[in-house]
N, C-alpha and C positions, 0 to 999 in steps of 0.2 A: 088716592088708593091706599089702603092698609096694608100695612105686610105684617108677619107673624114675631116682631124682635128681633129676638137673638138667633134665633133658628134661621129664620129666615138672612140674616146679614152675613151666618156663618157661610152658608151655601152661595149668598153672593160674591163672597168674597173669593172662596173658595174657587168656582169658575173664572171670577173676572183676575184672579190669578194667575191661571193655569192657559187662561187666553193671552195674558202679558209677557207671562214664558216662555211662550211660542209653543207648548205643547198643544196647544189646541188653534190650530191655523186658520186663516180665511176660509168658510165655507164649510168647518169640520163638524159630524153633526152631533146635537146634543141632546141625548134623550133624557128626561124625566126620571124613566126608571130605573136607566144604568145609572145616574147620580145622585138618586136618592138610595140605591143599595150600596156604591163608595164609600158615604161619609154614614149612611144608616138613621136618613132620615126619609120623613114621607114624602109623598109627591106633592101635597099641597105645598108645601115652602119653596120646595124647588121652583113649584109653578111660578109662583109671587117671586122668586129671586131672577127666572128665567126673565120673567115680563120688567121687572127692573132693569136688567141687562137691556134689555130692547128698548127702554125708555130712553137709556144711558147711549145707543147705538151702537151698542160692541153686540147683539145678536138679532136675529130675526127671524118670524118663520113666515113661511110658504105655503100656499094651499099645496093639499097631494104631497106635498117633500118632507113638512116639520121644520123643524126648529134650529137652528144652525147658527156659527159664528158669521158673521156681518160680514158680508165680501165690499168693500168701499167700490165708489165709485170714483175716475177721477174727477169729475165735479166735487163729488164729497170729500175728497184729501185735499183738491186744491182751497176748498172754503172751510176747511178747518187751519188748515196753514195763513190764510187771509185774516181768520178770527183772533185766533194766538196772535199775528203781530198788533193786529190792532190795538187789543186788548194790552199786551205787553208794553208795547214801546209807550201806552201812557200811561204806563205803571211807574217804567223807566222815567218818563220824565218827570213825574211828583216826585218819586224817591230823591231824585237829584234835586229837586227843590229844596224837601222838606225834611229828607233824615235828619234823625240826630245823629251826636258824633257816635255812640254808645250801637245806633244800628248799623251805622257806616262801617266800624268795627267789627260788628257780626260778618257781614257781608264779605269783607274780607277774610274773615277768616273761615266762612262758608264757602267760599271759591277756593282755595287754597284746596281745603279739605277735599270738596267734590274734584278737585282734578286730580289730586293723591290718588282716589279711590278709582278713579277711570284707569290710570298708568299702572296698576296693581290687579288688572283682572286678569283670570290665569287667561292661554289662547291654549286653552287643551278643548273646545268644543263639546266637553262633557256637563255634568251635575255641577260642579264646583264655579265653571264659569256660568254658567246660565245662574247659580244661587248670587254669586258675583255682582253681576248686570242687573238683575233683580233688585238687590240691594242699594244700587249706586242709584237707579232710577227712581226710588221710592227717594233718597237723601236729595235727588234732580227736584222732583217734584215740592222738598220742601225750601231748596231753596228759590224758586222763582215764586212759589206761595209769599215765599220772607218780602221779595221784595213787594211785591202784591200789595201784604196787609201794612207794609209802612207808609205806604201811600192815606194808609186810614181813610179811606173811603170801603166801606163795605161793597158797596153795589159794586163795582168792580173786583173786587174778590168774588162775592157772588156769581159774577156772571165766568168768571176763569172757572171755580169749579162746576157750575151749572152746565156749562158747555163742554165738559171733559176734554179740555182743550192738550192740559199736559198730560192725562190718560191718553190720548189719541197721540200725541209726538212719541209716548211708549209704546205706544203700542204698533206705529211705523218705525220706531227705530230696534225693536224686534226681527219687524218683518224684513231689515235690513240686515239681521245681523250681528246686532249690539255693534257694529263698529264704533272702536274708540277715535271721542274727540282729538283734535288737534291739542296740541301741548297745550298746558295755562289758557286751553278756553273759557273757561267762565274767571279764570284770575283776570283775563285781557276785557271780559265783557266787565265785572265788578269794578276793574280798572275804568275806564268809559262812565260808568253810574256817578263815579264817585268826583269825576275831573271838578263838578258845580258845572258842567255846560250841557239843558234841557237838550239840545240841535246835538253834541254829541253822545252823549246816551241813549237819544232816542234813534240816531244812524248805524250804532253798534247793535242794539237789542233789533233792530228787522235786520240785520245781516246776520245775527245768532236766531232767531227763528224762521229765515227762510233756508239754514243751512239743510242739504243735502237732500231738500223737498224733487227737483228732478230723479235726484237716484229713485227716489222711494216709487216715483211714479213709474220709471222705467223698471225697480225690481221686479214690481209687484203687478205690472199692467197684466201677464201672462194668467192670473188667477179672477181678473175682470173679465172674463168674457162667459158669461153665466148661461150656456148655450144647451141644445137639448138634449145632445150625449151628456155632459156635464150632469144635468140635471137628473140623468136614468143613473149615472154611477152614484150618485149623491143616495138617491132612495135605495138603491141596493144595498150600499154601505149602509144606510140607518137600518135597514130588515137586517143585515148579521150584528150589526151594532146590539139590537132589540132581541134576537134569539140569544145570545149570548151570555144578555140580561137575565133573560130568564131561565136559561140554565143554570145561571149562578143561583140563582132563588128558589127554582125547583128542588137542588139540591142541597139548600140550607131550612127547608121547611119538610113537613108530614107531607107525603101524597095525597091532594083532597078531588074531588070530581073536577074543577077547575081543568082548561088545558094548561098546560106549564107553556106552553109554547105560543100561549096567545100573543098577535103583535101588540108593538104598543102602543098602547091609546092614544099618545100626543103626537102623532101619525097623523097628519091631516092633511 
C-alpha cells in the first residue's frame, strides 16, 4: 500500500505519539476529521496514517463505532511478550559471541546512560514528566535496537522492528505508568551481555523482558472487556468527538449550504 510521504508520516507519527504518551488510551476514539483540522491537513493522509496504525496494531476500527486506539487482548500482550523475548535473548546471545570491543563499549556506556535518565524523571505526574518518559523510551528503544544490529543479522532486526515489539513494551509500560526501573537495570542486564557467557546473557535478557508483564495484565485487564454498554459510550463519545469537529470548522470557514453539523463520515 502507498502512503502520501511526508504528510502522511507526519500524522503518523503525530498519533502513534500521542498514543505512547498516554494521551490517547486503549479504546479512545479517533476521528479523521478532528485530526486532520489539529495538525491542518486532509483526511486523506490521515486515512493512510490511520490504516498504517492498524497495520502496526496500535489502532483499529469497528463496524457502527469507528476507528479507535487498539484495546489488546490478553492473548495479544501475552504474545507480544513471548515474541520480544524470543527475539531478544537471541540477539543477546550473538552479541555476546560476536561484539567487538569498540560495541561492548557503547553498550556500556548506553546502559549507564539509560538508567541516569530513568533515576532523573521528575514524579510530578504532569507535562515535564510524561515529556521525561517519552524521551528515556525512545533512548530504551535505541538501545536494545544497538544490541540487535550487532548481532549483524538483518532479518532479526527486521523482524524486532516489523513486529513493534519494543513500540508495544512502550506502549505497556505507559499503560502502567512509566514506573521506574529497578536501580542499574539495564547497567546489570549490559553487565550479563558482556560476562562472554551465551547461557548467561541469554537468562538475564528473558528476566529483563518478562519484567512486570503480570502487572501490565492485571493493570490493564479492567479496559479488556469490550462489552455492549462500553461499546454505546464509545459511539456517543465519537458523535460529541465529531460535532465538536465541526464546530471548530464551521467556525473557521464562510457559511456555505453544507450542514456544519454533519456526522463524520469515518463513522461506520
Amino acid at each position: 500500500m502507498s502512503f502520501q510521504g511526508n504528510l502522511t508520516e507526519h500524522v503518523y507519527l503525530y498519533v502513534r505519539d500521542r498514543i505512547l504518551r498516554g494521551e490517547l488510551p486503549f479504546g479512545a476514539p479517533l476521528s479523521r476529521r478532528v485530526i486532520a483540522a489539529e495538525i491542518g491537513a486532509s483526511i486523506v493522509p490521515v486515512g493512510d496514517a490511520l490504516q498504517r496504525l492498524e497495520n502496526d496494531g496500535l489502532v483499529e476500527s469497528r463496524p457502527r463505532v469507528g476507528t479507535r486506539v487498539r484495546i489488546p487482548t490478553v492473548k495479544s500482550i501475552r504474545g507480544h511478550y513471548i515474541l520480544r523475548e524470543a527475539l531478544e535473548t537471541q540477539a543477546a546471545r550473538i552479541f555476546t559471541a560476536k561484539a567487538s570491543a569498540e560495541e561492548r563499549a557503547e553498550l556500556r556506556r548506553m546502559a549507564v546512560e539509560l538508567d541516569r535518565l530513568n533515576a532523573e524523571v521528575p514524579d510530578t505526574g504532569g507535562a515535564p514528566e510524561r515529556e521525561s518518559a517519552f524521551r528515556n523510551h525512545l533512548f530504551h528503544m535505541r538501545f536494545h535496537m544497538f544490541i540487535a544490529e550487532c548481532t549483524g543479522c538483518d532479518e532479526l532486526c527486521q523482524a524486532i522492528e516489523k513486529n513493534q515489539i519494543l513500540v508495544f513494551n512502550w506502549l505497556y509500560d505507559t499503560a502502567l505508568g512509566n514506573l521506574a526501573p529497578p536501580p542499574h537495570w539495564h547497567q546489570d542486564l549490559a553487565g550479563a551481555l558482556l560476562c562472554g557467557s551465551p547461557e548467561t546473557a541469554d537468562a538475564a535478557m528473558r528476566g529483563h523482558t518478562r519484567f512486570r508483564m503480570e502487572d501490565v495484565l492485571s493493570r490493564i485487564q479492567p479496559s479488556l472487556d469490550w462489552s455492549k454498554p462500553r461499546i454505546e459510550a464509545f459511539q456517543h463519545q465519537r458523535r460529541k468527538t465529531a460535532a465538536r469537529g465541526s464546530k471548530r470548522r464551521a467556525a473557521s470557514r464562510p457559511v456555505t449550504s453544507q450542514n456544519p453539523l454533519a456526522p463524520d463520515s469515518d463513522v461506520h
